[in-house]
PDBQT receptor file of N, H, CA, C and O in Angstrom, charges set to zero:
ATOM      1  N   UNK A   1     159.680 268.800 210.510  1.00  0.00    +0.000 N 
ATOM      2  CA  UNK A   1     160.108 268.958 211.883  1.00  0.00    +0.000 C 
ATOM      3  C   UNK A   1     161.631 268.935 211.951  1.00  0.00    +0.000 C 
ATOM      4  O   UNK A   1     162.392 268.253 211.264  1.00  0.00    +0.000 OA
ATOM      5  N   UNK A   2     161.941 269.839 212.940  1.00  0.00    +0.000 N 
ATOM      6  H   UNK A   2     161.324 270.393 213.498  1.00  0.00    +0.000 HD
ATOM      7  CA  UNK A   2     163.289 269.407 212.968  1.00  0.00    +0.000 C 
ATOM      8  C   UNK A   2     164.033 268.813 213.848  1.00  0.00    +0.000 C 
ATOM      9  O   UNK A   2     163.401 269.033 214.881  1.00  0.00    +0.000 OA
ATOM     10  N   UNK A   3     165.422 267.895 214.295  1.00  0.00    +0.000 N 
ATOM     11  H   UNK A   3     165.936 267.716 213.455  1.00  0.00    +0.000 HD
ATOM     12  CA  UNK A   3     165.671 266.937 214.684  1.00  0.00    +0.000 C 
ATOM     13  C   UNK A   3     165.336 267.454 216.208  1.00  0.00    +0.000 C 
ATOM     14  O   UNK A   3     164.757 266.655 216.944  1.00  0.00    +0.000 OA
ATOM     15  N   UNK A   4     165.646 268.650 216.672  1.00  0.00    +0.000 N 
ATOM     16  H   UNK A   4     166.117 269.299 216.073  1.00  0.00    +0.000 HD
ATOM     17  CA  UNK A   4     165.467 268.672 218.199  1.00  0.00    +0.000 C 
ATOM     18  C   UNK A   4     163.844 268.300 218.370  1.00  0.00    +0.000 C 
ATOM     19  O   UNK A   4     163.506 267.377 219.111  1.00  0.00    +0.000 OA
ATOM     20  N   UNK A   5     162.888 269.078 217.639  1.00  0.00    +0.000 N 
ATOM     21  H   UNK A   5     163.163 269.828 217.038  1.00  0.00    +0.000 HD
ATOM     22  CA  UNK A   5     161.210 268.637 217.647  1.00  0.00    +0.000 C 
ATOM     23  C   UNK A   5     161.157 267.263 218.008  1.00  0.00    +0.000 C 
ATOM     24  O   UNK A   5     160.872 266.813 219.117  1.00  0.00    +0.000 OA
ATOM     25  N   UNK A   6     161.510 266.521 216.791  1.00  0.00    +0.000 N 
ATOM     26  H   UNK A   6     161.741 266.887 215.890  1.00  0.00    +0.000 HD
ATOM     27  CA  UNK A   6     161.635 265.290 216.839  1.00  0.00    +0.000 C 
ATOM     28  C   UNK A   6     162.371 264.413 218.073  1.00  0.00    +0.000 C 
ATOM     29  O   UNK A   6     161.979 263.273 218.324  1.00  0.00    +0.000 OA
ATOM     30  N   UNK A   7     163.263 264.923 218.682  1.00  0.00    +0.000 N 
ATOM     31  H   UNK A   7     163.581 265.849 218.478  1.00  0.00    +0.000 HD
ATOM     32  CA  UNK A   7     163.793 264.352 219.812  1.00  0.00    +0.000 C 
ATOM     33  C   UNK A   7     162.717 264.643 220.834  1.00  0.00    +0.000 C 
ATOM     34  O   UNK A   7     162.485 263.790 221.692  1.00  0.00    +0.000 OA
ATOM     35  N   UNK A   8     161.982 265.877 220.809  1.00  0.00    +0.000 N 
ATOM     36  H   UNK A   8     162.170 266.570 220.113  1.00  0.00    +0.000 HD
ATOM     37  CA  UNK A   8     161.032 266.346 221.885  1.00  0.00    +0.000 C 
ATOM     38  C   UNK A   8     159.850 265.391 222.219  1.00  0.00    +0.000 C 
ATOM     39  O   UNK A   8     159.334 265.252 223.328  1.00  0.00    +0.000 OA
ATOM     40  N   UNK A   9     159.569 264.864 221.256  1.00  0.00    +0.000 N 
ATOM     41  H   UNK A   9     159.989 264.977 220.355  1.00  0.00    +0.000 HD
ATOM     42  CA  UNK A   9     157.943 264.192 220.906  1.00  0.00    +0.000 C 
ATOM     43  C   UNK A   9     158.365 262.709 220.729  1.00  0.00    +0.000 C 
ATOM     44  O   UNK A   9     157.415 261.955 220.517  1.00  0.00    +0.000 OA
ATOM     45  N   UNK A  10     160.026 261.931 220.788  1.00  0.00    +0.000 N 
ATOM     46  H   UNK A  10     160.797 262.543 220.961  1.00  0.00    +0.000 HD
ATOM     47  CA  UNK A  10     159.996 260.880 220.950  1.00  0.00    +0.000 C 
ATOM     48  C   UNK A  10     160.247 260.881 222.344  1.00  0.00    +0.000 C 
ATOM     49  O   UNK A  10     160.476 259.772 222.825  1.00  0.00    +0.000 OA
ATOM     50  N   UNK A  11     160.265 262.157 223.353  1.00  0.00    +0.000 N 
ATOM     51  H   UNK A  11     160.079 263.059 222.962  1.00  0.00    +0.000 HD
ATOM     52  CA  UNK A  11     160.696 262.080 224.846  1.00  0.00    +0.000 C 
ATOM     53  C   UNK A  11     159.651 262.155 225.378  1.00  0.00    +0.000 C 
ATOM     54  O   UNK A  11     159.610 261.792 226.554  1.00  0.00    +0.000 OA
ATOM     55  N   UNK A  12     158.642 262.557 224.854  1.00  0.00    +0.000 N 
ATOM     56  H   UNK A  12     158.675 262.852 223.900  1.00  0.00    +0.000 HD
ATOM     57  CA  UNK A  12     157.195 262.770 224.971  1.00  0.00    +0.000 C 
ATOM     58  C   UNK A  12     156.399 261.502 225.295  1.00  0.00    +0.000 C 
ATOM     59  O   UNK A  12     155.779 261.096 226.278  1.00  0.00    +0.000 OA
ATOM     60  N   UNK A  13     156.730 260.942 223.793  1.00  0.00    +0.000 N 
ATOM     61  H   UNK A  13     157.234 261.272 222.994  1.00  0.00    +0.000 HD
ATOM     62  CA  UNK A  13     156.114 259.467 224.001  1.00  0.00    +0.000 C 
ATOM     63  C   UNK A  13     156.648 258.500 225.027  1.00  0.00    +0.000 C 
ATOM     64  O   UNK A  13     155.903 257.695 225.586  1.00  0.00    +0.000 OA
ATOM     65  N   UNK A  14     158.095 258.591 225.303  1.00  0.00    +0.000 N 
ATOM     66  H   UNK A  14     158.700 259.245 224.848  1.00  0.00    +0.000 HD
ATOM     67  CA  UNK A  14     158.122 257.547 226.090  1.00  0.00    +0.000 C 
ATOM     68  C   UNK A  14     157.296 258.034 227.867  1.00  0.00    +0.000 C 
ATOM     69  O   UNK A  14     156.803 257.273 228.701  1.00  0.00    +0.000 OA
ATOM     70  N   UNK A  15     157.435 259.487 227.904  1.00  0.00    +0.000 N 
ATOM     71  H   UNK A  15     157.836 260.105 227.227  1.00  0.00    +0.000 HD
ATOM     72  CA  UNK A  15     156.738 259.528 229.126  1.00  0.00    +0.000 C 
ATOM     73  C   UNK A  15     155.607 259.096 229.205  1.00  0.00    +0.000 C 
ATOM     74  O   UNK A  15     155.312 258.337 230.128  1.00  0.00    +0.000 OA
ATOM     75  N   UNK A  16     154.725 259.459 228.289  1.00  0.00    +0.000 N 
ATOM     76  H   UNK A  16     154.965 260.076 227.539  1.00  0.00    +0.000 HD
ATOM     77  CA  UNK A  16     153.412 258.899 228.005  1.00  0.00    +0.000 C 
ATOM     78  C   UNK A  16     153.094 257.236 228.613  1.00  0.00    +0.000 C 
ATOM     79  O   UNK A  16     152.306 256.797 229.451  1.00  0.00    +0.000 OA
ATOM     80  N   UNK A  17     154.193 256.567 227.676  1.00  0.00    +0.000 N 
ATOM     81  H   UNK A  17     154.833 256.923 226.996  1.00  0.00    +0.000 HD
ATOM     82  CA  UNK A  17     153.785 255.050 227.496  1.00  0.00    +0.000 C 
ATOM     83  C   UNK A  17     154.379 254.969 229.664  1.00  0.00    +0.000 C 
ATOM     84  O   UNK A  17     153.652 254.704 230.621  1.00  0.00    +0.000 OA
ATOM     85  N   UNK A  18     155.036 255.122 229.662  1.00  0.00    +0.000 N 
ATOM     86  H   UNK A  18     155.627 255.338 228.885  1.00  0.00    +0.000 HD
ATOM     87  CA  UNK A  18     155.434 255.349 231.499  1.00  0.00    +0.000 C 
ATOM     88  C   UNK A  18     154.900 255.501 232.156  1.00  0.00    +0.000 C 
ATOM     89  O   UNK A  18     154.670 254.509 232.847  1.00  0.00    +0.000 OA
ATOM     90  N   UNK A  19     154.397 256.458 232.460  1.00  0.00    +0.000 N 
ATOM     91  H   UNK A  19     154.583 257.264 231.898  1.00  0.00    +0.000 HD
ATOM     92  CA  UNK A  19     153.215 257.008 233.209  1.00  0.00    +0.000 C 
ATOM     93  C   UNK A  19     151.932 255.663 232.833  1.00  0.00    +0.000 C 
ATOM     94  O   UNK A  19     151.538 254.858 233.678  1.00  0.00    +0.000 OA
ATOM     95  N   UNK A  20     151.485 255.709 231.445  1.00  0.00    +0.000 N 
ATOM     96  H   UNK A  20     151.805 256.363 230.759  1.00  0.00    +0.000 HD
ATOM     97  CA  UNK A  20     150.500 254.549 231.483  1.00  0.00    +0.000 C 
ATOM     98  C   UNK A  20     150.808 253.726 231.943  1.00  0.00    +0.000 C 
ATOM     99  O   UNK A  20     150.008 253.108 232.645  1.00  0.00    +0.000 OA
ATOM    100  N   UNK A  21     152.294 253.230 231.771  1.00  0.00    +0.000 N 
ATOM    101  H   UNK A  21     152.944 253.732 231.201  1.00  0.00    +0.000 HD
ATOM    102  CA  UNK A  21     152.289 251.750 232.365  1.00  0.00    +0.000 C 
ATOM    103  C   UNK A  21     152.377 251.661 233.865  1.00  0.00    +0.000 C 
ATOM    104  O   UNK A  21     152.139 250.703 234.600  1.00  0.00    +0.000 OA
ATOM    105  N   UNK A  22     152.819 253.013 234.178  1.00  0.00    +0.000 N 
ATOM    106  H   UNK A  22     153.013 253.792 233.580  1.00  0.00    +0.000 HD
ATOM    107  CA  UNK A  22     152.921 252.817 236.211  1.00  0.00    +0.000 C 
ATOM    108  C   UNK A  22     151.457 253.041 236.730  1.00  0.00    +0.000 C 
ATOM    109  O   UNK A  22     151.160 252.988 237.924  1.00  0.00    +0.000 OA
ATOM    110  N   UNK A  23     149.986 253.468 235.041  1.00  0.00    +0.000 N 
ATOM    111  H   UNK A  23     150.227 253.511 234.072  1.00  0.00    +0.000 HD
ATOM    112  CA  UNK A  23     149.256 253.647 236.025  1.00  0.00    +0.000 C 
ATOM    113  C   UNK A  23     148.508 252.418 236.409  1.00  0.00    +0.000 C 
ATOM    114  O   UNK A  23     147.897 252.241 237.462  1.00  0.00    +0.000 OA
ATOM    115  N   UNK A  24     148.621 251.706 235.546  1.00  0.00    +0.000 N 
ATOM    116  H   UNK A  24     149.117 251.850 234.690  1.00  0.00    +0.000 HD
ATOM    117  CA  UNK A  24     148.128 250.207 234.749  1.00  0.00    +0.000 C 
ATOM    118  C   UNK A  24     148.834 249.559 236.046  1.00  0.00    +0.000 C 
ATOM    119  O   UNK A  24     147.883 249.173 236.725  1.00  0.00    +0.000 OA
ATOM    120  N   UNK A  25     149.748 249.319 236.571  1.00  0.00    +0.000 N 
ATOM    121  H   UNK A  25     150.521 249.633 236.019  1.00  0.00    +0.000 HD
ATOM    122  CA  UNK A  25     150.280 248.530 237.403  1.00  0.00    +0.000 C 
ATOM    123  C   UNK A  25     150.006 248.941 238.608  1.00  0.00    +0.000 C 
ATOM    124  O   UNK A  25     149.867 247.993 239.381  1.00  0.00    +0.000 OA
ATOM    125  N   UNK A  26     149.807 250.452 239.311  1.00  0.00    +0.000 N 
ATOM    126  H   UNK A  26     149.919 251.222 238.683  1.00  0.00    +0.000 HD
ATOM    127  CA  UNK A  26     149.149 250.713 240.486  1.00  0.00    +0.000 C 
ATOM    128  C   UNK A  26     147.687 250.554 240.734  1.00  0.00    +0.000 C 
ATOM    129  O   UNK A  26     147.090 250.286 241.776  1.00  0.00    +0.000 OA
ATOM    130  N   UNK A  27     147.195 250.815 239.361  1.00  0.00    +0.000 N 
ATOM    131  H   UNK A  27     147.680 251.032 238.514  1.00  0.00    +0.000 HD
ATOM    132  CA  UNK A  27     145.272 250.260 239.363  1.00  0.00    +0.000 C 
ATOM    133  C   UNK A  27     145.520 248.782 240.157  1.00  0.00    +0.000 C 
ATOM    134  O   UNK A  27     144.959 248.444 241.199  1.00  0.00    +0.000 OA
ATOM    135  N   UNK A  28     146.471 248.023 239.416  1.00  0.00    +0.000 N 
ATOM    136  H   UNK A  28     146.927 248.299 238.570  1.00  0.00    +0.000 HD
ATOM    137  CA  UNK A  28     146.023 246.376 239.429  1.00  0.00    +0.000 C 
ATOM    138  C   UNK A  28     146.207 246.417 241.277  1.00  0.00    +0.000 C 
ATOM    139  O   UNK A  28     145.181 246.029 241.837  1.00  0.00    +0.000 OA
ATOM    140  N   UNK A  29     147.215 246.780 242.122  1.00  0.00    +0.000 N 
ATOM    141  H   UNK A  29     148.048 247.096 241.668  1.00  0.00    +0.000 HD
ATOM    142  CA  UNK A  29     147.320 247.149 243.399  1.00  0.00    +0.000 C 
ATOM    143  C   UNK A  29     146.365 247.338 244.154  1.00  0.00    +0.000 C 
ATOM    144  O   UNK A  29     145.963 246.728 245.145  1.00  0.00    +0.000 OA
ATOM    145  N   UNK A  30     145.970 248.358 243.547  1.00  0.00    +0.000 N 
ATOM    146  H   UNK A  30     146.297 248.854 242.743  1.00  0.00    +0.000 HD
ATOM    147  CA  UNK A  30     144.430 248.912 244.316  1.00  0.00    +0.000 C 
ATOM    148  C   UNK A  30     143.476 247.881 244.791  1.00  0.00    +0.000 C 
ATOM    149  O   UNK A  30     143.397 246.771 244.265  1.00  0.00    +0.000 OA
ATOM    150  N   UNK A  31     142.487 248.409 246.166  1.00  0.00    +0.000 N 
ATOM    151  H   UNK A  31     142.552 249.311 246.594  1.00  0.00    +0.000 HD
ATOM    152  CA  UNK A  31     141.654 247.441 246.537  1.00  0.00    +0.000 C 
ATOM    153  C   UNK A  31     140.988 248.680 246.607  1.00  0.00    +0.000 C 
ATOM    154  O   UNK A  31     140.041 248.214 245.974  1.00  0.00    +0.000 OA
ATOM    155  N   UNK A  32     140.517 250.236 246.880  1.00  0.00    +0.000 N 
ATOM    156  H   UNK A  32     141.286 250.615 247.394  1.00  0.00    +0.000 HD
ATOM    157  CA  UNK A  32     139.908 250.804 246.870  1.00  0.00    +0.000 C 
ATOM    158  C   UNK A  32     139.223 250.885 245.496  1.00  0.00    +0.000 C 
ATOM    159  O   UNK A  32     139.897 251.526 244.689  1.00  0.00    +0.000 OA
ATOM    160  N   UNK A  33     137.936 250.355 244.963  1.00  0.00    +0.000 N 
ATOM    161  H   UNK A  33     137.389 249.835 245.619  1.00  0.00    +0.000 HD
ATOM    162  CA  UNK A  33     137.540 250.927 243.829  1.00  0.00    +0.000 C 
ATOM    163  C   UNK A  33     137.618 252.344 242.988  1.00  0.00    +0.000 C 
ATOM    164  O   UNK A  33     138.083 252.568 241.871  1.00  0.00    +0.000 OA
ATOM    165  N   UNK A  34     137.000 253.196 243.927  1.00  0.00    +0.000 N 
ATOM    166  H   UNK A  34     136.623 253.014 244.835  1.00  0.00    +0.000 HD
ATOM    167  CA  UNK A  34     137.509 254.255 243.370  1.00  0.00    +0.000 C 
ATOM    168  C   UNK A  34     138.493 254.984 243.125  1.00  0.00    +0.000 C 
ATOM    169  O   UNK A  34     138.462 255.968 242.386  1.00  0.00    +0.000 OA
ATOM    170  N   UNK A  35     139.610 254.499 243.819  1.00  0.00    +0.000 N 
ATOM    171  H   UNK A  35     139.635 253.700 244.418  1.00  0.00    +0.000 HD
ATOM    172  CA  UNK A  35     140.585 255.346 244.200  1.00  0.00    +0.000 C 
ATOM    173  C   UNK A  35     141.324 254.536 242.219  1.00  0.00    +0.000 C 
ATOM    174  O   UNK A  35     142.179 255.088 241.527  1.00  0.00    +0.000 OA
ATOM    175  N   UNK A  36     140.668 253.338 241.918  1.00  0.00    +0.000 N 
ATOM    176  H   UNK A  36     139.974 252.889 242.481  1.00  0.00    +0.000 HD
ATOM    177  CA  UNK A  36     141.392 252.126 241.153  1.00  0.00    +0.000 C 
ATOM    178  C   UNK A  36     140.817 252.620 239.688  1.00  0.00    +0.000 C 
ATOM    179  O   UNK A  36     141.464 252.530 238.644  1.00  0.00    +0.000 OA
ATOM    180  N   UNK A  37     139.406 253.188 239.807  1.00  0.00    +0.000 N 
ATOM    181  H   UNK A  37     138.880 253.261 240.655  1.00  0.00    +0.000 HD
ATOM    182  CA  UNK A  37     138.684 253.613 238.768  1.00  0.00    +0.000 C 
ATOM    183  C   UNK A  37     139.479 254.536 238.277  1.00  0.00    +0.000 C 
ATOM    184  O   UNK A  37     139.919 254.319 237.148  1.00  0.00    +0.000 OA
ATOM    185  N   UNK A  38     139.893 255.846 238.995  1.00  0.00    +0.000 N 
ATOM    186  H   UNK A  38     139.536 256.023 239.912  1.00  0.00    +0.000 HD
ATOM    187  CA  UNK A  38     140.851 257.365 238.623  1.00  0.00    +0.000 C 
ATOM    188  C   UNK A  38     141.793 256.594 238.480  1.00  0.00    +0.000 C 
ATOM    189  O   UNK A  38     141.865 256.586 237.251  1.00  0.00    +0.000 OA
ATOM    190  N   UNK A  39     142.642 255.878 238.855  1.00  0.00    +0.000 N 
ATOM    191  H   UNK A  39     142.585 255.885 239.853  1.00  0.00    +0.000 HD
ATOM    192  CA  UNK A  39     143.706 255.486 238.384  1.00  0.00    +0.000 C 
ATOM    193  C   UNK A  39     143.636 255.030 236.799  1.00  0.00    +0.000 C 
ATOM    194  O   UNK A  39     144.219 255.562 235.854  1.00  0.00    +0.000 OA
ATOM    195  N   UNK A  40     142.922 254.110 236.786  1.00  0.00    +0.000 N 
ATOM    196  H   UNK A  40     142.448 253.678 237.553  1.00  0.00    +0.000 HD
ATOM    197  CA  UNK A  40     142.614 253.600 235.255  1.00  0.00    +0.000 C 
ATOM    198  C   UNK A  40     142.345 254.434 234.439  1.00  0.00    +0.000 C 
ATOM    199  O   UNK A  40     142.618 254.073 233.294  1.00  0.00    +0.000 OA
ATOM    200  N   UNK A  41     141.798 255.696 234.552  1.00  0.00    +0.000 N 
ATOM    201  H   UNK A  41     141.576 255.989 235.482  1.00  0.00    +0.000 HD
ATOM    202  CA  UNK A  41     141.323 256.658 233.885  1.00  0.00    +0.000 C 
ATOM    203  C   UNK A  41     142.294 257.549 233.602  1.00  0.00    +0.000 C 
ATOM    204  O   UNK A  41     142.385 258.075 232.493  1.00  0.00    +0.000 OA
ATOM    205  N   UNK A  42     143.052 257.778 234.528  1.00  0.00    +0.000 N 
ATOM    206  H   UNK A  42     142.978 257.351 235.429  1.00  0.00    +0.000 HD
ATOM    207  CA  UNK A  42     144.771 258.447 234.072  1.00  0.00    +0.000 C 
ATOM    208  C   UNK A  42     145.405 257.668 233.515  1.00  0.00    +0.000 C 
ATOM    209  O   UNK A  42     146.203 258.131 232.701  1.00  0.00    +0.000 OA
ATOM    210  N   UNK A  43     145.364 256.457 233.651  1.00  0.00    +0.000 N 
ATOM    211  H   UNK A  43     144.716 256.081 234.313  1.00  0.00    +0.000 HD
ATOM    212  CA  UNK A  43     146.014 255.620 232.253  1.00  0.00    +0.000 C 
ATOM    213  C   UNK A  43     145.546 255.540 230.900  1.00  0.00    +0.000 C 
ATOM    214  O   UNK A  43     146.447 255.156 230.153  1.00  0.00    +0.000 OA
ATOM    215  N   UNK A  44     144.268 255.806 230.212  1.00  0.00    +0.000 N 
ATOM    216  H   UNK A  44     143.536 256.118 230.818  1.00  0.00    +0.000 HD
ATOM    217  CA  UNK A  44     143.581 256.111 229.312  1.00  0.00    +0.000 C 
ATOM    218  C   UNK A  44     143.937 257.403 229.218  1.00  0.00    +0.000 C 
ATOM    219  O   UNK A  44     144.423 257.672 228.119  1.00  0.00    +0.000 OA
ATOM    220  N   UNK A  45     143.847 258.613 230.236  1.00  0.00    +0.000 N 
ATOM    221  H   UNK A  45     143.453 258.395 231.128  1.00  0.00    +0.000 HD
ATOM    222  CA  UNK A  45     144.252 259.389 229.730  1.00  0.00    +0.000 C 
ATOM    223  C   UNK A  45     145.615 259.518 228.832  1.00  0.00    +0.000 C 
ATOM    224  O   UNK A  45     145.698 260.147 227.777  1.00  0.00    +0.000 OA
ATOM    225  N   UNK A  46     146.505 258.899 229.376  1.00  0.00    +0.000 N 
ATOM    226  H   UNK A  46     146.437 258.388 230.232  1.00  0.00    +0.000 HD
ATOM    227  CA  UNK A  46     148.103 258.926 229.473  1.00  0.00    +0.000 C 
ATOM    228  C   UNK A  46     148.289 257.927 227.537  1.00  0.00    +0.000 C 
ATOM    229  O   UNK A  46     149.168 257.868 226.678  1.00  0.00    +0.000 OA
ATOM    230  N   UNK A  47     146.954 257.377 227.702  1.00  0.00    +0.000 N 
ATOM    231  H   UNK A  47     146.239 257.424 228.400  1.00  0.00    +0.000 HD
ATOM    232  CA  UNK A  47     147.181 256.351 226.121  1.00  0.00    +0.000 C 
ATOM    233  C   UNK A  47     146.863 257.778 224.914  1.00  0.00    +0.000 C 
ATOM    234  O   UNK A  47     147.441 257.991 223.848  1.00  0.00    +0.000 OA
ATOM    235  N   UNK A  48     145.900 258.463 225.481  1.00  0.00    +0.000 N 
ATOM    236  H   UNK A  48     145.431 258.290 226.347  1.00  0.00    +0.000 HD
ATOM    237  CA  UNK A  48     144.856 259.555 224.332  1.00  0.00    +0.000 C 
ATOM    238  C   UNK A  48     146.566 260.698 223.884  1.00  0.00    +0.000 C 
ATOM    239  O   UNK A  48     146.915 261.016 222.748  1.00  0.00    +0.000 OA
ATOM    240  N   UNK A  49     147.235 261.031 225.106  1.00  0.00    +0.000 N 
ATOM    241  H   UNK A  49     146.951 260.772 226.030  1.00  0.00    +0.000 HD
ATOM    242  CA  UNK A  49     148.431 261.876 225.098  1.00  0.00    +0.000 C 
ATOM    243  C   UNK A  49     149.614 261.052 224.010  1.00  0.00    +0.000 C 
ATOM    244  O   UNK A  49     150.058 261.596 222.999  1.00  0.00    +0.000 OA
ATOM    245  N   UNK A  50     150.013 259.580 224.486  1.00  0.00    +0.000 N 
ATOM    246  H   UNK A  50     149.652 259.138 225.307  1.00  0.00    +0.000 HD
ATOM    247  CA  UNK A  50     150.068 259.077 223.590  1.00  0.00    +0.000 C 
ATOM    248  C   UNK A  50     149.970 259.245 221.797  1.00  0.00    +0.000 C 
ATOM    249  O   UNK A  50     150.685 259.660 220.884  1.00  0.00    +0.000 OA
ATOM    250  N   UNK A  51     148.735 258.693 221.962  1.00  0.00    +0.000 N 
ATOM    251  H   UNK A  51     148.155 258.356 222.704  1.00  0.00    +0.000 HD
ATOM    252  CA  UNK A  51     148.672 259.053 220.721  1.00  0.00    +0.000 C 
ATOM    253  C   UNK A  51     148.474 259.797 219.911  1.00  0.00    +0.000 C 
ATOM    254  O   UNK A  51     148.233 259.574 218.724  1.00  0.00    +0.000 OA
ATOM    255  N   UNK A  52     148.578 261.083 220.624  1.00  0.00    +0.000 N 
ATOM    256  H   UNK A  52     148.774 261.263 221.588  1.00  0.00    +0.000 HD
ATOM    257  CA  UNK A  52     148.833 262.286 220.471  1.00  0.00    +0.000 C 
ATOM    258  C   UNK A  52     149.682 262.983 219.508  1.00  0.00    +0.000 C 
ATOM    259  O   UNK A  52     149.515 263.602 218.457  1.00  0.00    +0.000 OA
ATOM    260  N   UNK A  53     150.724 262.627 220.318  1.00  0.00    +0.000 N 
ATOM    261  H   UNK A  53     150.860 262.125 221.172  1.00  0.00    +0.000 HD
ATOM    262  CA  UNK A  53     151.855 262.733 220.537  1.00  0.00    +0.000 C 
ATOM    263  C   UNK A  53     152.692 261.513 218.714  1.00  0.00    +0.000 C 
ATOM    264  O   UNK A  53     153.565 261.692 217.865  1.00  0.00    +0.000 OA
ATOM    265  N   UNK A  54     152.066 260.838 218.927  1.00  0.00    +0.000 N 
ATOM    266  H   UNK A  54     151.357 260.692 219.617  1.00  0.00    +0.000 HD
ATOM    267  CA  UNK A  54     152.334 259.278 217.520  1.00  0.00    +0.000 C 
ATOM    268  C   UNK A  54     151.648 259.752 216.415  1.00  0.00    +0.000 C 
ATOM    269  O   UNK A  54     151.991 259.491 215.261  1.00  0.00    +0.000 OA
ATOM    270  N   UNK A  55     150.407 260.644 216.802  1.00  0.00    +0.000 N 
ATOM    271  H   UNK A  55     150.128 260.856 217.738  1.00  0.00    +0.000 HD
ATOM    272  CA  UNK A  55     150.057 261.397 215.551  1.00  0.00    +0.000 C 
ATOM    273  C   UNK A  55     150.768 262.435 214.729  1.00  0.00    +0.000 C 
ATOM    274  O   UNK A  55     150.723 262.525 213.502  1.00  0.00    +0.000 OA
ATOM    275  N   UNK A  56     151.393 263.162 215.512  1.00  0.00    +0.000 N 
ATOM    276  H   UNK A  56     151.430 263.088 216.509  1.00  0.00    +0.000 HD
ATOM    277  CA  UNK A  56     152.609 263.923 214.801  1.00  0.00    +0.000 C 
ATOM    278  C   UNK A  56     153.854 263.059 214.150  1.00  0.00    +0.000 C 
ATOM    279  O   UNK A  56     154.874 263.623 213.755  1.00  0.00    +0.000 OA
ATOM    280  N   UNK A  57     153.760 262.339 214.115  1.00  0.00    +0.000 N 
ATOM    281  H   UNK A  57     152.931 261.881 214.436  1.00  0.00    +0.000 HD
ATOM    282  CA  UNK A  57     154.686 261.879 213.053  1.00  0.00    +0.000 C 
ATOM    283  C   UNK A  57     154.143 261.307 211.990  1.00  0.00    +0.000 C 
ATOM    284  O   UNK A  57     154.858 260.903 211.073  1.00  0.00    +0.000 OA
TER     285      UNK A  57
């Protein structure tokens, strides 16, 4: 890879881990179940992109 790639996919990851963590912290907010369930589930998603993303290196 080369260094710009590599800059791409460590900018990658941090969005990743971001997004999970704002979704992780708006779930805990939630009083609507469902609305709390999709939330949690875009944070799992946001972990799978993740490590995605950690697999290329």
């Amino acid at each position: 890879m080369t260094t710009k790639e590599l800059l791409y996919v460590e900018d990658a990851l941090g969005h990743a881990k971001y997004f999970q963590s704002k979704c992780k912290e708006t779930a805990n907010q939630l009083q609507d179940d469902e609305l709390k369930a999709y939330v949690e589930q875009m944070a799992q998603k946001h972990q799978q992109i993740f490590q995605s993303f950690y697999g290329l290196l």
